[in-house]
Every structure is written in C-alpha cells, then in structure tokens.
C-alpha positions as CSV (number, residue, x, y, z in Angstrom):
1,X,-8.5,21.9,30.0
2,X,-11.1,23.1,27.7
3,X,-10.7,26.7,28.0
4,X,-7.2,26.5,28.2
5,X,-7.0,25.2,24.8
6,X,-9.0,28.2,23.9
7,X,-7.4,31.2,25.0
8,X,-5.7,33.8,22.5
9,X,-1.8,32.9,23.1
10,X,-2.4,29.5,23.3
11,X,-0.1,28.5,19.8
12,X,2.5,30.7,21.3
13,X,2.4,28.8,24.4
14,X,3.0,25.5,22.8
15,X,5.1,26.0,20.6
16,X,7.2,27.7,23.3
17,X,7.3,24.2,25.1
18,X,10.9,23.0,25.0
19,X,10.8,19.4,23.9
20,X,14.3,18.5,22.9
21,X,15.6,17.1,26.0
22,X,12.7,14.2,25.4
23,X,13.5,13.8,21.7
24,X,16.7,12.3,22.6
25,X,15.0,9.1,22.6
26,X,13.5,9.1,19.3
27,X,16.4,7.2,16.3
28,X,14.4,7.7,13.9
29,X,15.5,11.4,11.7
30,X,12.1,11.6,10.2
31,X,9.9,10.7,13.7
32,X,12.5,13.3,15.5
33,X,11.6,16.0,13.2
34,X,7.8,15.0,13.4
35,X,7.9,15.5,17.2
36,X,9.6,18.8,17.4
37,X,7.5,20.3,14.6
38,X,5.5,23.5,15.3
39,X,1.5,23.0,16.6
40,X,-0.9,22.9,13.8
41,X,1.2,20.4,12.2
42,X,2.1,17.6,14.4
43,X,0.3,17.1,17.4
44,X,3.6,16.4,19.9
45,X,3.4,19.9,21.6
46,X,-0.4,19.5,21.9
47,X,0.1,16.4,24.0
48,X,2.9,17.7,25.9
49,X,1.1,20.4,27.2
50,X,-2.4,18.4,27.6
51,X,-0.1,16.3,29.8
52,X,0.2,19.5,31.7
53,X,-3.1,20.3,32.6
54,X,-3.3,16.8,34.5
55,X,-2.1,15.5,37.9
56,X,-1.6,12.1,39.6
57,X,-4.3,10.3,36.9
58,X,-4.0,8.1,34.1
59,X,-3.7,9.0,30.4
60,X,-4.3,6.5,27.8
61,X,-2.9,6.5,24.4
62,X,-4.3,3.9,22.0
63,X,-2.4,3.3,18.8
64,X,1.2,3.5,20.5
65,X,3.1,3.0,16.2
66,X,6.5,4.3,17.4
67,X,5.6,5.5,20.6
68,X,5.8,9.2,19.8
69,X,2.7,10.1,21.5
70,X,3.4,8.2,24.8
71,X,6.3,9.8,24.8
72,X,4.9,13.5,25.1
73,X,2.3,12.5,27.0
74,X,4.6,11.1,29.7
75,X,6.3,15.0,30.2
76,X,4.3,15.1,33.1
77,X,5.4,12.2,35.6
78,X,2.8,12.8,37.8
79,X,0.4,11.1,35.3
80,X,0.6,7.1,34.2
81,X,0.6,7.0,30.8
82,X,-1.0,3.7,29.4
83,X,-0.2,3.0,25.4
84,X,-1.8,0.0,23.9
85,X,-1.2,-1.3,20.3
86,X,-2.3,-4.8,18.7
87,X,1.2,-4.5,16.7
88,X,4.6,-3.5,17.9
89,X,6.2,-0.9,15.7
90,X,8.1,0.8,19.0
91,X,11.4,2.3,18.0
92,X,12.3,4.6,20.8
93,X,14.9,4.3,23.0
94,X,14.5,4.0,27.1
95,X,10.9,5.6,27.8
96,X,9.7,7.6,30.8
97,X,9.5,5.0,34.1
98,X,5.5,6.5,34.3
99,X,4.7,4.9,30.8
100,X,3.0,1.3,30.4
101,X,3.5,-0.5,27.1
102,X,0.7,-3.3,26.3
103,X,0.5,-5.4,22.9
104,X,-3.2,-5.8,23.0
105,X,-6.7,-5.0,22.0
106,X,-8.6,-2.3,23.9
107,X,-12.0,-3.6,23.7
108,X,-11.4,-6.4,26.0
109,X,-13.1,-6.5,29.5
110,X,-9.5,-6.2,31.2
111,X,-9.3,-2.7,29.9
112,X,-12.9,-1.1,31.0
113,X,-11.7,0.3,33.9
114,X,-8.3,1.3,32.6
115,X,-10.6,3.3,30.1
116,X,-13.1,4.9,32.7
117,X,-10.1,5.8,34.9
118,X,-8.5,7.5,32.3
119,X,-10.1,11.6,32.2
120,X,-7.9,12.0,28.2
121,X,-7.6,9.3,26.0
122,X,-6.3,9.7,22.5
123,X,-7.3,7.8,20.0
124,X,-4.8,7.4,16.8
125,X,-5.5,4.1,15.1
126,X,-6.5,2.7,12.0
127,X,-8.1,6.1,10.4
128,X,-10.7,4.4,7.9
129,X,-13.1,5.2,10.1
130,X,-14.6,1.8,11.0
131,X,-12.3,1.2,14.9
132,X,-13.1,4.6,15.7
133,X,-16.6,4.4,15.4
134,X,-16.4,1.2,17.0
135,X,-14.8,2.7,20.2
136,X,-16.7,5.8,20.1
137,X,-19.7,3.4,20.7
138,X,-17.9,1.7,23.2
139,X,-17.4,4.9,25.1
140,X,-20.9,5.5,24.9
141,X,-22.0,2.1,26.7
142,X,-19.5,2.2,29.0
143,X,-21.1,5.8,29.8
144,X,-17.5,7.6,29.7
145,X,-16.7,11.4,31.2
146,X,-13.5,12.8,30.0
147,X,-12.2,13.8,26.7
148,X,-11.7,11.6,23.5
149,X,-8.6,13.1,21.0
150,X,-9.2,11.5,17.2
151,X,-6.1,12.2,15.2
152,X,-6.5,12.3,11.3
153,X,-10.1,13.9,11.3
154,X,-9.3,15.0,7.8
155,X,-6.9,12.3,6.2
156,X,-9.8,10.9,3.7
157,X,-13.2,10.6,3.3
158,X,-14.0,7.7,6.0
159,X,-12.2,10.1,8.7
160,X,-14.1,13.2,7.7
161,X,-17.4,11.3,7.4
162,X,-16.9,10.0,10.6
163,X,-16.1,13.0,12.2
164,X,-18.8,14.9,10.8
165,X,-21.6,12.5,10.7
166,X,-20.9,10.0,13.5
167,X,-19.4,12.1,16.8
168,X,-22.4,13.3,18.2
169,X,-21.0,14.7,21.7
170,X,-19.5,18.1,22.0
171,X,-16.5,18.3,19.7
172,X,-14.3,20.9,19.2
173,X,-11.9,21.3,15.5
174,X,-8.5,21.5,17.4
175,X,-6.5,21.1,14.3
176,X,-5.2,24.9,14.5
177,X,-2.8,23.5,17.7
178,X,-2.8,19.7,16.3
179,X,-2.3,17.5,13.1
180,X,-2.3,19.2,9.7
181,X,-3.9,16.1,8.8
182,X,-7.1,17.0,11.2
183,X,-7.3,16.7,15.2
184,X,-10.9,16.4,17.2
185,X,-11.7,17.1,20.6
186,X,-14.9,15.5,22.0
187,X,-16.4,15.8,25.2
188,X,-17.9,13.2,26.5
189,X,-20.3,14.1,29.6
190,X,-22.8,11.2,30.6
191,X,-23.0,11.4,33.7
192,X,-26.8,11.6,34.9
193,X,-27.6,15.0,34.6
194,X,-29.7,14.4,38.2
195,X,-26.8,14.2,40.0
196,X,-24.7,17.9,38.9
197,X,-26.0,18.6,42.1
198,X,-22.6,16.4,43.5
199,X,-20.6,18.5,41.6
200,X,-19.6,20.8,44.5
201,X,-16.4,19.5,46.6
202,X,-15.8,19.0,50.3
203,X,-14.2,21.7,52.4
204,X,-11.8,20.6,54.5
205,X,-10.2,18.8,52.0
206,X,-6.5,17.6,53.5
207,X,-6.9,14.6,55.9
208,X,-5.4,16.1,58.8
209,X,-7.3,18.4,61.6
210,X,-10.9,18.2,60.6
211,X,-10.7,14.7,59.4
212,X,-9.1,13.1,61.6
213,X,-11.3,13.5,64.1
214,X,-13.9,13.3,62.1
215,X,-16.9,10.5,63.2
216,X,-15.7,8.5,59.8
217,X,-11.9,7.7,60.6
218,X,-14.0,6.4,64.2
219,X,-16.1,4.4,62.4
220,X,-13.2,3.0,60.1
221,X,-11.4,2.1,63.3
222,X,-14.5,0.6,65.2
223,X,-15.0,-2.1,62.3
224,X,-11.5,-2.4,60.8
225,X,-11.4,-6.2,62.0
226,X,-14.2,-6.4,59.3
227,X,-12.5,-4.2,56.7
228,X,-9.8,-6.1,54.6
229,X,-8.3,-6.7,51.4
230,X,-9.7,-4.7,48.4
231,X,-11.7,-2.0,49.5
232,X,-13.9,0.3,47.8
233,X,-15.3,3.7,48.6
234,X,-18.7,4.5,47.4
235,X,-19.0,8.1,47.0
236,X,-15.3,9.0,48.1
237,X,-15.2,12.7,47.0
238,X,-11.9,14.1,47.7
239,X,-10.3,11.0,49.4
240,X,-10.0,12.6,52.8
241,X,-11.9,10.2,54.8
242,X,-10.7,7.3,52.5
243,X,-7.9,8.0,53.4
244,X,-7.5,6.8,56.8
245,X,-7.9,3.3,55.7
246,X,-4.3,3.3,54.9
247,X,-4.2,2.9,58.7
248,X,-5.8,-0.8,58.7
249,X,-3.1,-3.7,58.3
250,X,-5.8,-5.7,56.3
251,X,-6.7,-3.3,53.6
252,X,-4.4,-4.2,50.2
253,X,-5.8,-2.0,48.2
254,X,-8.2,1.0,47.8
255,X,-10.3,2.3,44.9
256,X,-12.4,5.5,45.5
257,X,-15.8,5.7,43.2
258,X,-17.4,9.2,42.8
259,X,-19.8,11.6,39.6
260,X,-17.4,14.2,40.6
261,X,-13.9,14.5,38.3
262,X,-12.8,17.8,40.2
263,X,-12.7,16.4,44.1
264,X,-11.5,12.7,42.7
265,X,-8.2,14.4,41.2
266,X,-7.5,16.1,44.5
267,X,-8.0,12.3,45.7
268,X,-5.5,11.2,43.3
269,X,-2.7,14.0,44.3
270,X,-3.8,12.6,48.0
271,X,-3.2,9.5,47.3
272,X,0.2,9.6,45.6
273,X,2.2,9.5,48.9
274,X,0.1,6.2,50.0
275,X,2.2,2.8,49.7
276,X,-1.1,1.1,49.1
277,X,-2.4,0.7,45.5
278,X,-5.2,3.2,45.1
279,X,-7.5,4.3,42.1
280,X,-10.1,6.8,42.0
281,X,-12.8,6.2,39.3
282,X,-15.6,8.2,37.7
283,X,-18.7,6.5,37.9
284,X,-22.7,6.7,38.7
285,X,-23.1,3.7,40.7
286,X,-27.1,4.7,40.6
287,X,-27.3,4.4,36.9
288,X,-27.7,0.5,37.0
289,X,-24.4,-0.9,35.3
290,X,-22.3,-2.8,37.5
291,X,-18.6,-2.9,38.2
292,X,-16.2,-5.0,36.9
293,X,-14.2,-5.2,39.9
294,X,-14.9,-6.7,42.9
295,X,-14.1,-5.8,46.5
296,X,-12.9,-7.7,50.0
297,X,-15.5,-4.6,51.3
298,X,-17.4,-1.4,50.8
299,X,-17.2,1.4,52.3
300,X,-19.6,4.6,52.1
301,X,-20.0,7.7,54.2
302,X,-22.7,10.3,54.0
303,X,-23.4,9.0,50.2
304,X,-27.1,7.2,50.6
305,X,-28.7,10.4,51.6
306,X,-27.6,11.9,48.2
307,X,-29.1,9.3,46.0
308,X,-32.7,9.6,44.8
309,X,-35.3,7.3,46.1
310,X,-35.9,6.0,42.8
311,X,-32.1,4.9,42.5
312,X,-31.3,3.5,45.9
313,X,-32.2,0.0,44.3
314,X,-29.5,0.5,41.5
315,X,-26.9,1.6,43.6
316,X,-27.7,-1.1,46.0
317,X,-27.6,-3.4,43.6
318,X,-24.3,-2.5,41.9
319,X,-22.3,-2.9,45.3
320,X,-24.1,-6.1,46.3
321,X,-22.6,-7.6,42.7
322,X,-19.4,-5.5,43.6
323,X,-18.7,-7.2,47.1
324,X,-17.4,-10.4,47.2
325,X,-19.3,-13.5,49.3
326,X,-18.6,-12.8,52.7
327,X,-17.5,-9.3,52.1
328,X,-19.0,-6.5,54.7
329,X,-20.8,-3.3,53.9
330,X,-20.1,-0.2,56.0
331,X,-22.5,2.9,56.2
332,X,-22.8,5.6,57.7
333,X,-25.1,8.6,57.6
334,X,-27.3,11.2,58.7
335,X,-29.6,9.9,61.3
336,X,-33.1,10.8,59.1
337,X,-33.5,14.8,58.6
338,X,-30.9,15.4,61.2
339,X,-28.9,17.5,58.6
340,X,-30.7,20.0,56.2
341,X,-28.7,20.1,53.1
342,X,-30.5,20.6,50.0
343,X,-28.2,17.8,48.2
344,X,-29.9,15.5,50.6
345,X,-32.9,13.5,48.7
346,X,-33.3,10.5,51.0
347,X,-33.9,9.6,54.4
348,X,-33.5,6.9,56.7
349,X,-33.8,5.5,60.4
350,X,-32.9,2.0,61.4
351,X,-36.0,0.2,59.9
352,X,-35.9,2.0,57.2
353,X,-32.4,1.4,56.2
354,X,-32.6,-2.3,57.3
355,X,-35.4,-2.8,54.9
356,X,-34.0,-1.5,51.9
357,X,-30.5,-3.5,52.8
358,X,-32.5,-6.8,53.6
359,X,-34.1,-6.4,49.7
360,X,-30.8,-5.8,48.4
361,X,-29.6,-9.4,49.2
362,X,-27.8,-8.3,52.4
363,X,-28.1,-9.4,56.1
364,X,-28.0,-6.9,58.9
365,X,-25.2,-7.5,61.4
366,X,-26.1,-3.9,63.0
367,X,-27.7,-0.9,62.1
368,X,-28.4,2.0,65.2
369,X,-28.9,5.5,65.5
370,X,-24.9,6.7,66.7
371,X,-24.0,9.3,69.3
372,X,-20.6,7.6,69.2
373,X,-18.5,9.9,68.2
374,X,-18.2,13.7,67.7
375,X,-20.7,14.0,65.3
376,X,-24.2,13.5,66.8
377,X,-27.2,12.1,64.9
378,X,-25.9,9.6,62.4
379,X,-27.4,6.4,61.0
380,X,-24.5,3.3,61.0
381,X,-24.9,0.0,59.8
382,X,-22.8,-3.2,59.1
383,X,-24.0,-5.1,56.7
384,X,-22.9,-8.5,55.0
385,X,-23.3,-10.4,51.8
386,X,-24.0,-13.9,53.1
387,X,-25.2,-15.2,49.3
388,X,-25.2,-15.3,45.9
389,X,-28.2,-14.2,44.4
C-alpha cells in the first residue's frame, strides 16, 4: 500500500475516485461537502482508495463522530469495517451491510484481537495528543504489524508534538493526499526480525489438486473425531491445508495464526466462500505473549521445524494456555532432517518431540514416525491438555 501511495499520479488518481453515489447517505450539507472535497484537504478519497488496496480483512476506524470515515472505508465490501466511538454523534443514513458500529472503548481486552486482525487502523479521536499516545503505546505492547492513520497531525501543538516527538516507528507525512489539518502514516513492523525468513508464501496455494491430496487433509481426516469446536491453526500460511477442516461436522469455527501478512490475506480471500466463521491473525506465537482466545483444538503442520530452538518453549507455551482443558493438539512434521530447507531450524524424532510436549504440560496420546500417506518421512503426534498448570 506503501508504494502506491507514493507514486507520481497518485492525487490524480484519488481525486478521480467517484464518491457521490456513497454521499447519498450523508444529511448533513456541510459533512457532504467535507467528503467529496479534493485530497490534501479532507481525507475521504484517501480512505476510499486505501480501502482499495485491501481484500477480505478487517479495517478499523476508531473515532466513528458522524460516521464519514466508515463510510469510505466500507467502498470496498470485501473488507469488514469495524468503527468504534465512546459517544454517538452518527448522523448518516443506512450504512454499507460490511460496516460494524460499536459504542465503546478500544482499550478493553474484548478488542485485542479485533485490533491485531485489523492490517489499517485509523486513528481520529480526541487530537490533544494524550489518547493517541496512549494507543500508540498500546500498539506497541500488543506488538502490532500493519499501518496506524493519525488524523490532525498538525491541528495544535499537542498533535504536532506528538507526532514529532512521540511516533517513533516509520512514519510517513501523507497530508499532500489527506487532511489540510495534518495526516500521518506509521508503520508498524514488530514482528521478530528472526523470523523474515517466513516471509516467503507456499506454492500451490488453491486447496484443490496438490492439497487435497496432500498428507495434511489425511491427517485432518485420521483424527477429526478429536478435532471440534474452535479450532486454531498455528502457522496456517495461505489457508490451504486449513482449509479442509471445513470438511469436519465438529469444527465451529476456524482462526488461522501466521508472521506472514502476504500468504494470510490470500487465506482471507480463501476463506470468504466458507460458511464457517474464520479469522486469520498476524501473530509470533514464539515471542512469549499469549492469546486471548482460546481453542476446542490446535492444529499445526510443518510449523515446529521453523521455530528456533530457543523459542520452542514459548510457542509451546502460548498454545498450551490457548487450548482449552481437554482440548487436543495435532502435529505434524518432517520426520528429523528428512527435508533440507534452509527455513528449517529444528529437528525432531519421536523422543525428542515427546519430551519437549511432556515439559510443556501436555500428555502424549501418540507420536510416530508416518509413512501413512503420500508424503514419506513425517513426524505426527496427538497430543492432549489433561491439566491446568
């Protein structure tokens, strides 16, 4: 999105967006003529076209006021926009179906996930400074990737301090395209820089053909009695083995974890034709923070053997707090060195991978070298919690 944002034409191109079919919405003469102004000085068209650059995600607008922004954000329905606003000042008229209205605060826990899930959030609130340098904090605990809009970098002397003196990250003065009254662009990119080495994405990557007759959809369908409920996917990439869970009667829900944005958005677009809720979330599971959430089971193909010695116990840890009493574990992997992939940093055979699972809190139901299937030379193991720890 970046670099669109910074080629030549790029003014031209917005303010070439036709927006008055959505402005039909908007009562209020003064907030219609707001959102069909020209880029550099309302922010509408900057929106609309940021919307564009997005697919089958979720955007998040916090500071909703009339409901403007929401409003251009929702141009593309592929995208869920969530707007959030302690007050209710909405004025529009009927919204798009693909926006969700909530009269709350966005620090709460409820909303971690929501935020993390969310690759653009815009941020247009208070503007003295104080709230945004509370979230921008926030974002930096929860150890957010995506992009952080601040609207109003320039109203007064809190917002230009803040700006200036506060926003450490990458930032970018987008005010040119924006506000007149100042828009930011930071980049927020936490993610352990030990782990760039994910950011590649699977060939193969439509479920069909190679994946389904993949070793993984076997493996799926060898333990599905012990698959149910909320399921998670540890290192999901591009959703293609994920996505013959859809095939299990039990599963009620699926939410794909992976470092890489790129292969979870082609998840996403996979996804969208599933009748099973689904979310696919950017997180390092190795970076020892836990999850929120908590799943019915786990599921994780070829993902162990790309995680560093020196983080197994973190990543370990964060699905044995993840997985509910009684939940199962299912891995699968290369059987030792079987494979040689330079993206591979850990190895296992069955006493190996039994011992680190045992010192994780789990019990071993099985765990064997498998020739099963059409893939030779991998590592499974069912696994359970049986305790809280």
């Amino acid at each position: 999105m970046l670099e669109k944002l910074q080629e030549a034409n790029i003014s031209s191109v917005l303010n070439g967006l036709d927006m008055s079919a959505s402005a039909q919405v908007i009562k209020e003469p003064e907030f219609w003529n707001y959102y069909l102004d020209i880029a550099g000085r309302e922010h509408y068209r900057l929106l609309a076209y940021i919307s564009s650059q997005f697919s089958n995600t979720n955007l998040l607008d916090i500071g909703t006021y009339k409901g403007c922004s929401a409003l251009a954000l929702s141009l593309n329905q592929s995208n869920v926009v969530h707007t959030i606003d302690i007050s209710n000042h909405r004025t529009l008229g009927a919204i798009n179906s693909n926006v969700r209205i909530y009269q709350d605060d966005i620090l709460k826990p409820a909303y971690k996930e929501l935020i993390l899930s969310s690759p653009f959030i815009l941020l247009d609130t208070f503007h003295d400074g104080s709230f945004e340098f509370q979230f921008l904090n926030y974002l930096r605990e929860l150890k957010y990737q995506g992009y952080l809009m601040l609207d109003d970098i320039f109203l007064n002397y809190a917002m230009r301090h803040f700006w200036t003196d506060a926003v450490r990250e990458e930032k970018y003065d987008i005010s040119s395209l924006g506000h007149h009254s100042g828009t930011g662009l930071v980049v927020f990119k936490e993610a352990s820089h030990r782990y760039q080495k994910e950011s590649y994405i699977t060939s193969q990557q439509s479920p069909l053909g190679f994946w389904e007759k993949h070793a993984n959809r076997h493996i799926l369908n060898s333990y599905r009695q012990h698959i149910f409920g909320r399921v998670f996917d540890f290192g999901c990439n591009h959703g293609a083995s994920t996505y013959w869970l859809k095939e299990n009667s039990q599963v009620t829900e699926i939410i794909g974890y992976d470092l890489n944005e790129a292969a979870l958005s082609l998840a996403r677009i996979l996804f969208s034709e599933v009748p099973l809720p689904n979310s696919f979330l950017s997180r390092d599971l190795a970076d020892g923070s836990l999850l929120d959430l908590k799943a019915d089971t786990i599921i994780s193909f070829h993902t162990l053997e790309h995680i560093y010695p020196q983080d197994i116990k973190n990543f370990l840890k964060c699905a044995y707090h993840a997985l509910n009493e009684g939940g199962h574990f299912v891995i699968s992997i290369p059987y030792d060195h079987a494979y040689s992939d330079p993206c591979h940093v850990s190895f296992f055979t069955e006493s190996g991978l039994i011992q680190v699972m045992e010192a994780s809190g789990f019990k071993t139901i099985e765990c064997f070298k498998d020739d099963r299937f059409n893939e030779k030379d991998l590592l499974t193991g069912l696994f359970k919690k049986i305790k809280i720890i």
